[in-house]
PDBQT receptor file of N, H, CA, C and O in Angstrom, charges set to zero:
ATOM      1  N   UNK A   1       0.851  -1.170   0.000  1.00  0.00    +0.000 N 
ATOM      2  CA  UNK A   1       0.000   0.000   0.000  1.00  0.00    +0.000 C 
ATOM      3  C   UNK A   1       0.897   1.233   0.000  1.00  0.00    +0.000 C 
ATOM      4  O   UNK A   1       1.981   1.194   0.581  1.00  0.00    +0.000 OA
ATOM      5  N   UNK A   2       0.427   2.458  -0.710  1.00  0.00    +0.000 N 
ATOM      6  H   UNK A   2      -0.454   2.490  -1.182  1.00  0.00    +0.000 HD
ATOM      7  CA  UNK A   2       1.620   3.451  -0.959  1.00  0.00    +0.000 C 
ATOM      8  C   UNK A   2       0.354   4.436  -0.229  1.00  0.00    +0.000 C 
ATOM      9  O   UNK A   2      -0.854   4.536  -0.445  1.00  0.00    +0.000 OA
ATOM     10  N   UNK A   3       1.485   5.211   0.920  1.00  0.00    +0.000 N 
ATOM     11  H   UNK A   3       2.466   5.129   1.096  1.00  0.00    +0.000 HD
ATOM     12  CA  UNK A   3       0.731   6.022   1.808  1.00  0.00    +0.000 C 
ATOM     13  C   UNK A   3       1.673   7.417   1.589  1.00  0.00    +0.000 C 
ATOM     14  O   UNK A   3       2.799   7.225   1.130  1.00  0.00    +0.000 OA
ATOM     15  N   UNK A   4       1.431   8.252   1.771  1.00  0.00    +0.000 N 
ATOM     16  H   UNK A   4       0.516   8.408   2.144  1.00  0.00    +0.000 HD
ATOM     17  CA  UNK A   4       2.393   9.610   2.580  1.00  0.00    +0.000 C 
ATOM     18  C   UNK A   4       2.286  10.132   3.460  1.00  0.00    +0.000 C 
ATOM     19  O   UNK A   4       1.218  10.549   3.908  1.00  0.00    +0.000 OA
ATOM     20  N   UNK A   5       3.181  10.232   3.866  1.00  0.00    +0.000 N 
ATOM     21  H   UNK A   5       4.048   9.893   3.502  1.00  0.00    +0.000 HD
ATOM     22  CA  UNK A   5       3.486  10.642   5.487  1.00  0.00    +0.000 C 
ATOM     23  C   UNK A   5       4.504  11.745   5.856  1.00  0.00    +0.000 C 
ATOM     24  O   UNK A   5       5.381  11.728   4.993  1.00  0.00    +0.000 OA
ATOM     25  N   UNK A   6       4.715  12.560   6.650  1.00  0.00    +0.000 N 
ATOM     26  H   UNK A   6       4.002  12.573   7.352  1.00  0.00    +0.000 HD
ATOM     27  CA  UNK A   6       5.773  13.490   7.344  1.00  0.00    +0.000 C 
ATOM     28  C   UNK A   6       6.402  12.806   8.112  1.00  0.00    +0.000 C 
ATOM     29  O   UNK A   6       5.831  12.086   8.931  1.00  0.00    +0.000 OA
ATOM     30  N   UNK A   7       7.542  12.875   8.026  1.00  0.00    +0.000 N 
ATOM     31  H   UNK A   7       8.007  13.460   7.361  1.00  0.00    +0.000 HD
ATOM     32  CA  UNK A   7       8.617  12.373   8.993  1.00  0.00    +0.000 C 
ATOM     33  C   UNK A   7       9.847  13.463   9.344  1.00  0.00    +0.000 C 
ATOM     34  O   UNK A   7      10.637  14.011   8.575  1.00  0.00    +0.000 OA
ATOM     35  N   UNK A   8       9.712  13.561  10.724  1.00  0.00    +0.000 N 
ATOM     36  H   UNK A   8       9.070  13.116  11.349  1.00  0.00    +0.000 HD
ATOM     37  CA  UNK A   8      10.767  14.293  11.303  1.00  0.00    +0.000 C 
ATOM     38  C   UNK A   8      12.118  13.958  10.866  1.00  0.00    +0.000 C 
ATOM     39  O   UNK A   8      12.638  12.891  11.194  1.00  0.00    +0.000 OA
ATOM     40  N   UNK A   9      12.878  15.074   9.928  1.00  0.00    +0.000 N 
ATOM     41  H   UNK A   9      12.456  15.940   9.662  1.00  0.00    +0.000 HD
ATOM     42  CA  UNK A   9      14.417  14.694   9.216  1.00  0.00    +0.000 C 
ATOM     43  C   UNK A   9      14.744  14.579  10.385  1.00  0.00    +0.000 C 
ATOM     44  O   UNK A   9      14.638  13.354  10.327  1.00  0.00    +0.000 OA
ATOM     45  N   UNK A  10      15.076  14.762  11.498  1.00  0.00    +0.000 N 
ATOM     46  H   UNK A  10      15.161  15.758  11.545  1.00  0.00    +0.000 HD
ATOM     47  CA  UNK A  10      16.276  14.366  12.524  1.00  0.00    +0.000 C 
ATOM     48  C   UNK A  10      16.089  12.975  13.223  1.00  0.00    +0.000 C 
ATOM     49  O   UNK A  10      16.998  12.402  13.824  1.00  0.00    +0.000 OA
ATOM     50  N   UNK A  11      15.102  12.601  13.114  1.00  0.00    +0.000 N 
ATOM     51  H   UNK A  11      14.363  13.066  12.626  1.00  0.00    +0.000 HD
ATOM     52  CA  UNK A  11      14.447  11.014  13.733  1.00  0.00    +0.000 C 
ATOM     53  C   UNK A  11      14.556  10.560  12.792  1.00  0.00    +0.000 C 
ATOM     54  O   UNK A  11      15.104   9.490  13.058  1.00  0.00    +0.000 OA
ATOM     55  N   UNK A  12      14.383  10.618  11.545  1.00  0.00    +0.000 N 
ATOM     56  H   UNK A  12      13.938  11.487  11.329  1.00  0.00    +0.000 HD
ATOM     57  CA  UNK A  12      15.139   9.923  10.616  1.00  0.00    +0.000 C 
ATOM     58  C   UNK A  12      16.147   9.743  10.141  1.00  0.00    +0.000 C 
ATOM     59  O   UNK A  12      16.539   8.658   9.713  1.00  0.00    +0.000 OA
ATOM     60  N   UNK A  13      16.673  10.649  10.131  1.00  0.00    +0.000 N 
ATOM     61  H   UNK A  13      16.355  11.531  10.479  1.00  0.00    +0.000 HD
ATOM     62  CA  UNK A  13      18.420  10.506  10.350  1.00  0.00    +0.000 C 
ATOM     63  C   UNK A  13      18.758   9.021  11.393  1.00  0.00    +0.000 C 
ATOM     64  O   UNK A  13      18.978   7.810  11.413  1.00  0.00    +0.000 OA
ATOM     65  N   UNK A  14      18.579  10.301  12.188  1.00  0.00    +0.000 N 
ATOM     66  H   UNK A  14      18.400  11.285  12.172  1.00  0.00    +0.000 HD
ATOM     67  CA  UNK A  14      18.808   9.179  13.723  1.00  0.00    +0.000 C 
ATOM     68  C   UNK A  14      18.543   7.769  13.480  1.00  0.00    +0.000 C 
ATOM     69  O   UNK A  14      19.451   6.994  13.779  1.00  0.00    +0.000 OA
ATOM     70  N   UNK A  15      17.283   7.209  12.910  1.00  0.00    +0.000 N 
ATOM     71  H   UNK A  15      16.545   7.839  12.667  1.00  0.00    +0.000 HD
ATOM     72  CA  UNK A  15      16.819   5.230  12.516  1.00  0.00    +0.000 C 
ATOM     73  C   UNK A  15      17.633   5.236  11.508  1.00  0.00    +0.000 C 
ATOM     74  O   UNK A  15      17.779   4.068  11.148  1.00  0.00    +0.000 OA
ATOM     75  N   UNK A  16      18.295   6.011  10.807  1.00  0.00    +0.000 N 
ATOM     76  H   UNK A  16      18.177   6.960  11.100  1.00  0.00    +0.000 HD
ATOM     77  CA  UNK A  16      18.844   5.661   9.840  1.00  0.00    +0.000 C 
ATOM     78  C   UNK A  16      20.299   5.167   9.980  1.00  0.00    +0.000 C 
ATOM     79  O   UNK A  16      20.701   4.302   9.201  1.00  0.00    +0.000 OA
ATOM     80  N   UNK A  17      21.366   5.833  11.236  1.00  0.00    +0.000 N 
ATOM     81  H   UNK A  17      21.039   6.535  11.869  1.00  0.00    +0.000 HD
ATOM     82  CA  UNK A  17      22.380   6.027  11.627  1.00  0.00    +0.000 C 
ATOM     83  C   UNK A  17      22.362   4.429  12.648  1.00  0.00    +0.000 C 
ATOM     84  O   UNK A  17      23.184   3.514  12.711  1.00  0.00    +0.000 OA
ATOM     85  N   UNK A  18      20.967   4.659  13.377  1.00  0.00    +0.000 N 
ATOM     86  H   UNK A  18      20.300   5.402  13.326  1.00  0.00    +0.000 HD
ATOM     87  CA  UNK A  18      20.940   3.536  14.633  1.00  0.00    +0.000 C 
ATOM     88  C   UNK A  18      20.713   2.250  13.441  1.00  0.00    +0.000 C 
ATOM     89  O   UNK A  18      21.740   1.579  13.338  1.00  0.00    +0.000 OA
ATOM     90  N   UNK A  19      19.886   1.911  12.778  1.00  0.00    +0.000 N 
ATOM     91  H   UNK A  19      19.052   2.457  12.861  1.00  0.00    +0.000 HD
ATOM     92  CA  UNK A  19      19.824   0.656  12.180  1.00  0.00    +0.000 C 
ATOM     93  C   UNK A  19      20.544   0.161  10.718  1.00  0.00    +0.000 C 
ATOM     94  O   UNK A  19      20.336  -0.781   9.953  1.00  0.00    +0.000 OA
ATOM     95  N   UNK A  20      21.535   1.340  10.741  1.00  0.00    +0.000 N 
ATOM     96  H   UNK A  20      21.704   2.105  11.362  1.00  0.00    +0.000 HD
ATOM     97  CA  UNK A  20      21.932   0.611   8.827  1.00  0.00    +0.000 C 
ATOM     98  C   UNK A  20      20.984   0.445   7.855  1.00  0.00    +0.000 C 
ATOM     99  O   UNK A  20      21.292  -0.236   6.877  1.00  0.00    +0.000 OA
ATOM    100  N   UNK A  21      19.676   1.028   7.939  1.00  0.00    +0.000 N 
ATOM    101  H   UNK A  21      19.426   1.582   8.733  1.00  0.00    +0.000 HD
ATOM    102  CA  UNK A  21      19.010   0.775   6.827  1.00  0.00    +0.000 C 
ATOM    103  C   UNK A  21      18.944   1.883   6.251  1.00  0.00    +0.000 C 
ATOM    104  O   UNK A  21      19.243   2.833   6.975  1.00  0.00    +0.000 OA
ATOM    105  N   UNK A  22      18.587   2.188   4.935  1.00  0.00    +0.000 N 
ATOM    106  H   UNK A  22      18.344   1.417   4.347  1.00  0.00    +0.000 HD
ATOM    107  CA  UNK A  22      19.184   3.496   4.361  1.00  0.00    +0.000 C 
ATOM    108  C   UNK A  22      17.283   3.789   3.772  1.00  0.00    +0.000 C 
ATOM    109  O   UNK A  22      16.786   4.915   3.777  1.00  0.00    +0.000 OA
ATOM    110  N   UNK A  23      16.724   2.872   3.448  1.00  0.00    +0.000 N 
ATOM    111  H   UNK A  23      17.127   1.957   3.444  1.00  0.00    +0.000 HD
ATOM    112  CA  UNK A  23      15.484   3.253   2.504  1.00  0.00    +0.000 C 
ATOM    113  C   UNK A  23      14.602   3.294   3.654  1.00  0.00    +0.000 C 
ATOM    114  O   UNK A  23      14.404   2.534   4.602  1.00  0.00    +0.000 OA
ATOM    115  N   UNK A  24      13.855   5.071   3.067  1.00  0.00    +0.000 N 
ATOM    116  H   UNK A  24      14.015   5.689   2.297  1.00  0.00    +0.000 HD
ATOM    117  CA  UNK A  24      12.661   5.158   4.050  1.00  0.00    +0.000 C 
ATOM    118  C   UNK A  24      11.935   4.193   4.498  1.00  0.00    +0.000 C 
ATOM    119  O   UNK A  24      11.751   3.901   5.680  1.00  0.00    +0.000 OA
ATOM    120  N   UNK A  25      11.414   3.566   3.352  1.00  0.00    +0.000 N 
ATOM    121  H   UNK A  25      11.563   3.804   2.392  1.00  0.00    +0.000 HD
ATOM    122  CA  UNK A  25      10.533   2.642   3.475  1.00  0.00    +0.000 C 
ATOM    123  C   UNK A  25      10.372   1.208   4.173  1.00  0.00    +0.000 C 
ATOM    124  O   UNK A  25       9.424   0.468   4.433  1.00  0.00    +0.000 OA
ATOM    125  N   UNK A  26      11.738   1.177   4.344  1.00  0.00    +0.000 N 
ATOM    126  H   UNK A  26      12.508   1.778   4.132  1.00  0.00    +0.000 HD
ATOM    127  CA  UNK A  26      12.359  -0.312   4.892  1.00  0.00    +0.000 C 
ATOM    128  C   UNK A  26      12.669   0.538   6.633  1.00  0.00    +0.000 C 
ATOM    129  O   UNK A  26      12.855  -0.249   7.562  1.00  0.00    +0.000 OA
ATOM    130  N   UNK A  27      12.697   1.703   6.885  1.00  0.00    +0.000 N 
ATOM    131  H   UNK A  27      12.546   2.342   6.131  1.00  0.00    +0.000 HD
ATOM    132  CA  UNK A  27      12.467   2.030   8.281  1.00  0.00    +0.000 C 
ATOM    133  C   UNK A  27      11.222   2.249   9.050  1.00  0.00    +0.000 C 
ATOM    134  O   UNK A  27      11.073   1.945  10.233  1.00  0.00    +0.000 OA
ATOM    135  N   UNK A  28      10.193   2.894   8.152  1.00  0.00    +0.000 N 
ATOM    136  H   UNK A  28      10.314   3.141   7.191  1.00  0.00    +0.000 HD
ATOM    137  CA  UNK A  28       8.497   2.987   8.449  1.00  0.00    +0.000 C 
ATOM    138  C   UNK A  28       8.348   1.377   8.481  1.00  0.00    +0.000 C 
ATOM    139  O   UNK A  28       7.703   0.929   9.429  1.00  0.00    +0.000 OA
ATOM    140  N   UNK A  29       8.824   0.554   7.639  1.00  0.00    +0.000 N 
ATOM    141  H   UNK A  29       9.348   0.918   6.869  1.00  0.00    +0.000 HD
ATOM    142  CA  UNK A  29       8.134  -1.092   7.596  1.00  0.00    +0.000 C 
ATOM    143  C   UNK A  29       8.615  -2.005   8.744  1.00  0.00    +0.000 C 
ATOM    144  O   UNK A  29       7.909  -2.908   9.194  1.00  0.00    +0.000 OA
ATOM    145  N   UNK A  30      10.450  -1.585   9.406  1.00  0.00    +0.000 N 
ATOM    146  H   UNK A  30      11.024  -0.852   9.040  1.00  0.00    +0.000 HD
ATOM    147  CA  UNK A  30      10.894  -1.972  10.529  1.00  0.00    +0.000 C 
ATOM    148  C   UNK A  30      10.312  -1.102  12.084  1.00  0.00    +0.000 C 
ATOM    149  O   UNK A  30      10.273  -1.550  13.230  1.00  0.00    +0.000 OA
ATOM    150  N   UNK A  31       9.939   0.181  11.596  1.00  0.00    +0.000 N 
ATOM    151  H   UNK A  31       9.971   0.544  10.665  1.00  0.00    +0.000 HD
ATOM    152  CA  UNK A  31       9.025   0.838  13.334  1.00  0.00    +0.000 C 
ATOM    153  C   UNK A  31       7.698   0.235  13.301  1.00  0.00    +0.000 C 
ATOM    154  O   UNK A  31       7.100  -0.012  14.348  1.00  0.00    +0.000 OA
ATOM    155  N   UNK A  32       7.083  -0.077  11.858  1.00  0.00    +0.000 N 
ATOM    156  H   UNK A  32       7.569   0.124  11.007  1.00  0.00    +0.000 HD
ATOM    157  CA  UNK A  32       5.564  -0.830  12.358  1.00  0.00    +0.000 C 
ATOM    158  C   UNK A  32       5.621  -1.797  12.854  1.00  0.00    +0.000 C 
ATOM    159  O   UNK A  32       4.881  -2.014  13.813  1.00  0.00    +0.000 OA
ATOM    160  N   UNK A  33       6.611  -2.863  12.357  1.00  0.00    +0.000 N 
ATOM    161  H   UNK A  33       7.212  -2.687  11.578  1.00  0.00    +0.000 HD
ATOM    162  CA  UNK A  33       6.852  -4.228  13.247  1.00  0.00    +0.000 C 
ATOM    163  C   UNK A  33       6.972  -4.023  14.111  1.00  0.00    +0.000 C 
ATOM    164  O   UNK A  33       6.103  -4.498  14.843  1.00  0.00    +0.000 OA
ATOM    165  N   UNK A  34       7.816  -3.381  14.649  1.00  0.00    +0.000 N 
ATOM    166  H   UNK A  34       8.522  -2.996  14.055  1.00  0.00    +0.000 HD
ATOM    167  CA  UNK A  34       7.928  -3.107  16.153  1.00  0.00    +0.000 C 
ATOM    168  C   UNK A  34       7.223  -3.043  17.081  1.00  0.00    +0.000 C 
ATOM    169  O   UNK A  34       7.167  -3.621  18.166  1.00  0.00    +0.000 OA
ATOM    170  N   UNK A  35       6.274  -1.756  16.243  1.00  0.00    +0.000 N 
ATOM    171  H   UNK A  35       6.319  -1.287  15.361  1.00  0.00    +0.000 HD
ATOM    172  CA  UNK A  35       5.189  -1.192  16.994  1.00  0.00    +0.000 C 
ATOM    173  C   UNK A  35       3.907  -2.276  17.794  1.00  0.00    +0.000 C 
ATOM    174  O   UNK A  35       3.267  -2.269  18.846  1.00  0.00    +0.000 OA
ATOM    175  N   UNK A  36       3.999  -2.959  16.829  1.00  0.00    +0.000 N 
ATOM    176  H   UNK A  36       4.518  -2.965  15.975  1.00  0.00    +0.000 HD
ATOM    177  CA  UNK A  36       2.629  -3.970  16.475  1.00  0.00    +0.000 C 
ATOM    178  C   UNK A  36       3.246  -5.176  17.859  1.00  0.00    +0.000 C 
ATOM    179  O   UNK A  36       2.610  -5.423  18.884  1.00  0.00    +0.000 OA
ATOM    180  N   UNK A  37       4.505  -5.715  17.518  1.00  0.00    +0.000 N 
ATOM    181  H   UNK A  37       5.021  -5.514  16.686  1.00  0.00    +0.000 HD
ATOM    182  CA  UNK A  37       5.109  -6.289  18.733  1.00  0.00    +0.000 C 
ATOM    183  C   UNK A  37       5.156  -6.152  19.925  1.00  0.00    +0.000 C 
ATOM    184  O   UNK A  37       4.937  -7.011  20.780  1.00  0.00    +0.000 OA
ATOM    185  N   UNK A  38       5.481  -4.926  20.083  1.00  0.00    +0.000 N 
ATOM    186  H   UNK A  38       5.659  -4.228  19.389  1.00  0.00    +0.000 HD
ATOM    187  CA  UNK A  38       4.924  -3.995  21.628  1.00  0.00    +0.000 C 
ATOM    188  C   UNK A  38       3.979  -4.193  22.103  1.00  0.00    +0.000 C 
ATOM    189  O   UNK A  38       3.926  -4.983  23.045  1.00  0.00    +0.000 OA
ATOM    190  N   UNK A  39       2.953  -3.597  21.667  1.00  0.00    +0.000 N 
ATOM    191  H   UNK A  39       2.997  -2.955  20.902  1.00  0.00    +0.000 HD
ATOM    192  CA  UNK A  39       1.856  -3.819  21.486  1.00  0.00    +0.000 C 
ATOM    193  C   UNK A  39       1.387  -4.585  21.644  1.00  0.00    +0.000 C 
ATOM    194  O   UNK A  39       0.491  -4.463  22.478  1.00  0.00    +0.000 OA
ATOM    195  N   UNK A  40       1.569  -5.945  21.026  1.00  0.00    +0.000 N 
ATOM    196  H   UNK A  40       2.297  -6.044  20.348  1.00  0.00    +0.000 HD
ATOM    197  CA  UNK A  40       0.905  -6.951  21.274  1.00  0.00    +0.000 C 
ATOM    198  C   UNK A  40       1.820  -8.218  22.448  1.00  0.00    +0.000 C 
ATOM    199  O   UNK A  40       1.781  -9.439  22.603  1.00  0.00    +0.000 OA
ATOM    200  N   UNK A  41       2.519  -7.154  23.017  1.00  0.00    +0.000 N 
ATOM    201  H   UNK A  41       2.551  -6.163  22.891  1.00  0.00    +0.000 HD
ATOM    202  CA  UNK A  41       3.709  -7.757  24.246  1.00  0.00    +0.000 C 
ATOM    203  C   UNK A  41       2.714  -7.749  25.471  1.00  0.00    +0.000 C 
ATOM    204  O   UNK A  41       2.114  -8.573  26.161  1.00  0.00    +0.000 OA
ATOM    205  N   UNK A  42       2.885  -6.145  25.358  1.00  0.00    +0.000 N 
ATOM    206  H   UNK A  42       3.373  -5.476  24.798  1.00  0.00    +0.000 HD
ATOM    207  CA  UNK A  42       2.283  -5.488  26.010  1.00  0.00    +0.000 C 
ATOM    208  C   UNK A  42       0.845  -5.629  26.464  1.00  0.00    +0.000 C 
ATOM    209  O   UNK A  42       0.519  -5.604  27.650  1.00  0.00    +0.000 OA
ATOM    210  N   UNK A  43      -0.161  -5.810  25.255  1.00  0.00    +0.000 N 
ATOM    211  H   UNK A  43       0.104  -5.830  24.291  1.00  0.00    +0.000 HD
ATOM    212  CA  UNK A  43      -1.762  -6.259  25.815  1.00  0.00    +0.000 C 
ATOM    213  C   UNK A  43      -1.415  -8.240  26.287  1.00  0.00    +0.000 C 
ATOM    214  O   UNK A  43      -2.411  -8.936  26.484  1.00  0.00    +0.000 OA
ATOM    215  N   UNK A  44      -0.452  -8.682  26.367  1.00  0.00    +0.000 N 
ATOM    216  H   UNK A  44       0.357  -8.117  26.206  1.00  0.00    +0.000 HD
ATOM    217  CA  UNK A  44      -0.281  -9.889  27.050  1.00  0.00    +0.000 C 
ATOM    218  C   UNK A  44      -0.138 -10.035  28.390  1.00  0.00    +0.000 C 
ATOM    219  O   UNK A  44      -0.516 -10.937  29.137  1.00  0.00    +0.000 OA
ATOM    220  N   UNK A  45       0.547  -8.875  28.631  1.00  0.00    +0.000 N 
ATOM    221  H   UNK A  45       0.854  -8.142  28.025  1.00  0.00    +0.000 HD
ATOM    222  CA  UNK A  45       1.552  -8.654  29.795  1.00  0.00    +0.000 C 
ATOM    223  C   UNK A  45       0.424  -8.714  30.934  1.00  0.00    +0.000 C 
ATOM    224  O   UNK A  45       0.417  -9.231  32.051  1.00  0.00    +0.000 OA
ATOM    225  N   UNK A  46      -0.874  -7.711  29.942  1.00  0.00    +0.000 N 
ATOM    226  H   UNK A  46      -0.868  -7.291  29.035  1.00  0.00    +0.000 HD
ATOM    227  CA  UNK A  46      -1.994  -7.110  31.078  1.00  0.00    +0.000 C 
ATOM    228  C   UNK A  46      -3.353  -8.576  30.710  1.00  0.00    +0.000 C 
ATOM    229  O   UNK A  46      -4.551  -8.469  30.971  1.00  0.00    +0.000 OA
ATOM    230  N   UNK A  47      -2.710  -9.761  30.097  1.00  0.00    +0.000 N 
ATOM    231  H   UNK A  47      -1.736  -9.847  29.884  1.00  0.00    +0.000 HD
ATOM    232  CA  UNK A  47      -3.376 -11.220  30.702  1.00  0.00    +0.000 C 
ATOM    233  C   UNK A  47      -3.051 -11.558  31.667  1.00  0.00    +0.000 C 
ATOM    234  O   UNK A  47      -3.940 -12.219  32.204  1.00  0.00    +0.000 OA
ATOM    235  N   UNK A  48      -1.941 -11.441  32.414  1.00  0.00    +0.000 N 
ATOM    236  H   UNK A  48      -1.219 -10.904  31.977  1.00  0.00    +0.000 HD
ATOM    237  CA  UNK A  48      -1.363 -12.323  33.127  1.00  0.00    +0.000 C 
ATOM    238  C   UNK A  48      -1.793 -12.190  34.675  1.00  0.00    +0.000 C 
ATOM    239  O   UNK A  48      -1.909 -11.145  35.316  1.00  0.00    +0.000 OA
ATOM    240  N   UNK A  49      -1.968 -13.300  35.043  1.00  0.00    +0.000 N 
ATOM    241  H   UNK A  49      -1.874 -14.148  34.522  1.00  0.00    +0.000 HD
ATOM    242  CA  UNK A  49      -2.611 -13.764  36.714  1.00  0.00    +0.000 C 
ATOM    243  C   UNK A  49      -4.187 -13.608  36.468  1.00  0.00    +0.000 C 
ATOM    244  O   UNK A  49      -4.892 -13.756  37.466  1.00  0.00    +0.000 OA
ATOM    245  N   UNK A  50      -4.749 -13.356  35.381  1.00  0.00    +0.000 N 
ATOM    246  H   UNK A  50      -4.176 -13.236  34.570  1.00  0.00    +0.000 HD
ATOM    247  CA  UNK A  50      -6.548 -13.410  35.214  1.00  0.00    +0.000 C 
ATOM    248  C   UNK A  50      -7.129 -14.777  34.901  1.00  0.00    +0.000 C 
ATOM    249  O   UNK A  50      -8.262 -14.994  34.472  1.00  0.00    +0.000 OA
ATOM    250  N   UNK A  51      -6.176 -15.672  35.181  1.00  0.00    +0.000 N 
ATOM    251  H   UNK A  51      -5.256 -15.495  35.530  1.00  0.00    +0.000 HD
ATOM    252  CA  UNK A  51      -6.694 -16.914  35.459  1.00  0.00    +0.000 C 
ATOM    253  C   UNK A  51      -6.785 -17.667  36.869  1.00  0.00    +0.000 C 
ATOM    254  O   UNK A  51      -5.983 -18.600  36.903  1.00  0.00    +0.000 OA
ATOM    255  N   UNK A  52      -7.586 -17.516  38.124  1.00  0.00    +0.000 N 
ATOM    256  H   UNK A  52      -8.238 -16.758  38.096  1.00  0.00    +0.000 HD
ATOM    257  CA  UNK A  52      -7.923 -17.905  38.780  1.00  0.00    +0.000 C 
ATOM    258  C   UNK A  52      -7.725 -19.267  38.982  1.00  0.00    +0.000 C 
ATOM    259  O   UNK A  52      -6.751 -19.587  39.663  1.00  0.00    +0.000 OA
ATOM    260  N   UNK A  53      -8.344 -20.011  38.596  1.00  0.00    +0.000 N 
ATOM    261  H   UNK A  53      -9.136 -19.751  38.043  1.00  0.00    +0.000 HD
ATOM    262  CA  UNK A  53      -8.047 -21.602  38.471  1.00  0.00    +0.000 C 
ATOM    263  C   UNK A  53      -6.961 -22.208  38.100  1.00  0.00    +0.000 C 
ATOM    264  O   UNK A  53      -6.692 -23.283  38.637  1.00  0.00    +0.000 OA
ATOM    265  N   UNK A  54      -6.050 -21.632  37.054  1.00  0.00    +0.000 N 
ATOM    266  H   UNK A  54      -6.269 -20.759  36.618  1.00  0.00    +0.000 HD
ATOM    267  CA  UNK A  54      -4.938 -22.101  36.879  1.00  0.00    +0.000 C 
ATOM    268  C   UNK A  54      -3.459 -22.698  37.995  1.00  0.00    +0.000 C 
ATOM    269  O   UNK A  54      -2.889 -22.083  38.897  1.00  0.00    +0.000 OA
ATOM    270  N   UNK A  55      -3.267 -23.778  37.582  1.00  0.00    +0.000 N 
ATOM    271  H   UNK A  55      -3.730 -24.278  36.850  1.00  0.00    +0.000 HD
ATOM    272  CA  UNK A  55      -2.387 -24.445  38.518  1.00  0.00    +0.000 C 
ATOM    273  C   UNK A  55      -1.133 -24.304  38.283  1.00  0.00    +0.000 C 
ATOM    274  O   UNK A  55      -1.119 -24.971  37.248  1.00  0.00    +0.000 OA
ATOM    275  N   UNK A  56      -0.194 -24.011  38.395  1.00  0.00    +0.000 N 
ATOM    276  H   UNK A  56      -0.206 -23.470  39.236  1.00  0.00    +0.000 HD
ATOM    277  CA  UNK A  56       1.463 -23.934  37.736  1.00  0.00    +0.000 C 
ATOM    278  C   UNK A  56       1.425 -25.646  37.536  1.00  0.00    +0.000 C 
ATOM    279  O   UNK A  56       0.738 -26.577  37.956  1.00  0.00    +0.000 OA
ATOM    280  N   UNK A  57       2.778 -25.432  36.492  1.00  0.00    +0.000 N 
ATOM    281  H   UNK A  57       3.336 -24.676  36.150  1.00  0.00    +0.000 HD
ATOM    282  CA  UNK A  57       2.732 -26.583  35.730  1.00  0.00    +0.000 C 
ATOM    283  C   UNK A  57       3.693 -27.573  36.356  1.00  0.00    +0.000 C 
ATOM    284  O   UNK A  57       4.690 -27.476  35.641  1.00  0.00    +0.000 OA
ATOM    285  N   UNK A  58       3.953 -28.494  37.318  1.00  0.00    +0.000 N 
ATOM    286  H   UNK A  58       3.143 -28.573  37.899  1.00  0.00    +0.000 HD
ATOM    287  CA  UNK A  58       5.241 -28.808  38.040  1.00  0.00    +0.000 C 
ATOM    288  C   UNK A  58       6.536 -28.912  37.403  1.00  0.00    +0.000 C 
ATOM    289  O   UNK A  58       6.851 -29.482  36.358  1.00  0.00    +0.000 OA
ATOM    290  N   UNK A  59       7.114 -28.360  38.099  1.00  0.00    +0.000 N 
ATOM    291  H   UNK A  59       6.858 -27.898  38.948  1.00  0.00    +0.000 HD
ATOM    292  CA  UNK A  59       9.025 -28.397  37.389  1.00  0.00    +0.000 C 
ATOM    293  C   UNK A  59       9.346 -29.215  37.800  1.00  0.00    +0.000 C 
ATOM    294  O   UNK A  59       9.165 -29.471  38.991  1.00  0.00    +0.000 OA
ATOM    295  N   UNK A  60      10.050 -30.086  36.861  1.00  0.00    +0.000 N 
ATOM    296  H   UNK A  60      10.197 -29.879  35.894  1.00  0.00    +0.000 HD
ATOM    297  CA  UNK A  60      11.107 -30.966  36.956  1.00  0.00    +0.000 C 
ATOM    298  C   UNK A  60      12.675 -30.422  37.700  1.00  0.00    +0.000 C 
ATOM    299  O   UNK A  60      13.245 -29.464  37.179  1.00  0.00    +0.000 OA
ATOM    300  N   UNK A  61      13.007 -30.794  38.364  1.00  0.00    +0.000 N 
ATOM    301  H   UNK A  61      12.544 -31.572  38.786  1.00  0.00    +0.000 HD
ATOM    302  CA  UNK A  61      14.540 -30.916  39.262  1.00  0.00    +0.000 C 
ATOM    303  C   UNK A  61      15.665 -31.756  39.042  1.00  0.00    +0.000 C 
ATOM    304  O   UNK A  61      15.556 -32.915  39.442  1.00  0.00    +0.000 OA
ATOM    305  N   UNK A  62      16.531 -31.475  38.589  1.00  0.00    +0.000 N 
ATOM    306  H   UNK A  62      16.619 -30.533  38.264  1.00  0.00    +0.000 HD
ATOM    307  CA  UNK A  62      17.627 -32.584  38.308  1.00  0.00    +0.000 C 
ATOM    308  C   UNK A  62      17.857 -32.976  39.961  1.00  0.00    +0.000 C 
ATOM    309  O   UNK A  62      18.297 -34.125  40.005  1.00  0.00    +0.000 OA
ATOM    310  N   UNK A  63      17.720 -32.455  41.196  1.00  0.00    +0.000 N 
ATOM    311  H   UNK A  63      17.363 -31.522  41.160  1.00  0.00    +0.000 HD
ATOM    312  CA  UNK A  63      18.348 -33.170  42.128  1.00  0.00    +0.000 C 
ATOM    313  C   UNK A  63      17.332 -34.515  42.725  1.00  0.00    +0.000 C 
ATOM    314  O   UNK A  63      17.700 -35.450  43.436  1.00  0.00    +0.000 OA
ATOM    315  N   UNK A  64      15.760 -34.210  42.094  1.00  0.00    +0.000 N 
ATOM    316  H   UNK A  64      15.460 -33.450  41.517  1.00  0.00    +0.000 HD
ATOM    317  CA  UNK A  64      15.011 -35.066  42.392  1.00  0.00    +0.000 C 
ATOM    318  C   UNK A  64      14.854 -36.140  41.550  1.00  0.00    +0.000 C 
ATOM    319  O   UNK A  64      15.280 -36.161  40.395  1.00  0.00    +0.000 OA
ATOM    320  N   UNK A  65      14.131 -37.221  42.201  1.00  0.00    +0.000 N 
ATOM    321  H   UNK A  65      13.785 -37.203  43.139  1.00  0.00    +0.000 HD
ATOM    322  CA  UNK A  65      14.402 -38.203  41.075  1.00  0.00    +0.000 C 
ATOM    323  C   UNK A  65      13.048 -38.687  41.367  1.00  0.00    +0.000 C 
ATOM    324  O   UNK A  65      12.572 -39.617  40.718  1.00  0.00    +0.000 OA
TER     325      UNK A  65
């Protein structure tokens, strides 16, 4: 999909300097991944302990046998 957008020259500089990638487009396509990753880290993070019933799973011990 071909969009246009404004991008701050000094933040772009900057992703450009921090990641070795030189084409706009391959830096907007590496911050959305990102973004989306976060993101979806993040709405995980705020699952966790909302399972009531859940039992931990027993660990195995090498000193036990």
């Amino acid at each position: 999909m071909r969009t246009t957008i404004t991008i701050d020259d000094e933040l772009l500089i900057d992703a450009k300097e921090l990641t070795g990638l030189q084409e706009t487009s391959a830096i907007v396509k590496k911050a959305l991944t990102l973004l989306v990753q976060n993101e979806a880290a993040r709405r995980l993070a705020l699952l966790g302990g909302t399972e009531p019933d859940f039992r931990s799973a027993p660990r195995w011990r090498p000193d036990e046998q």
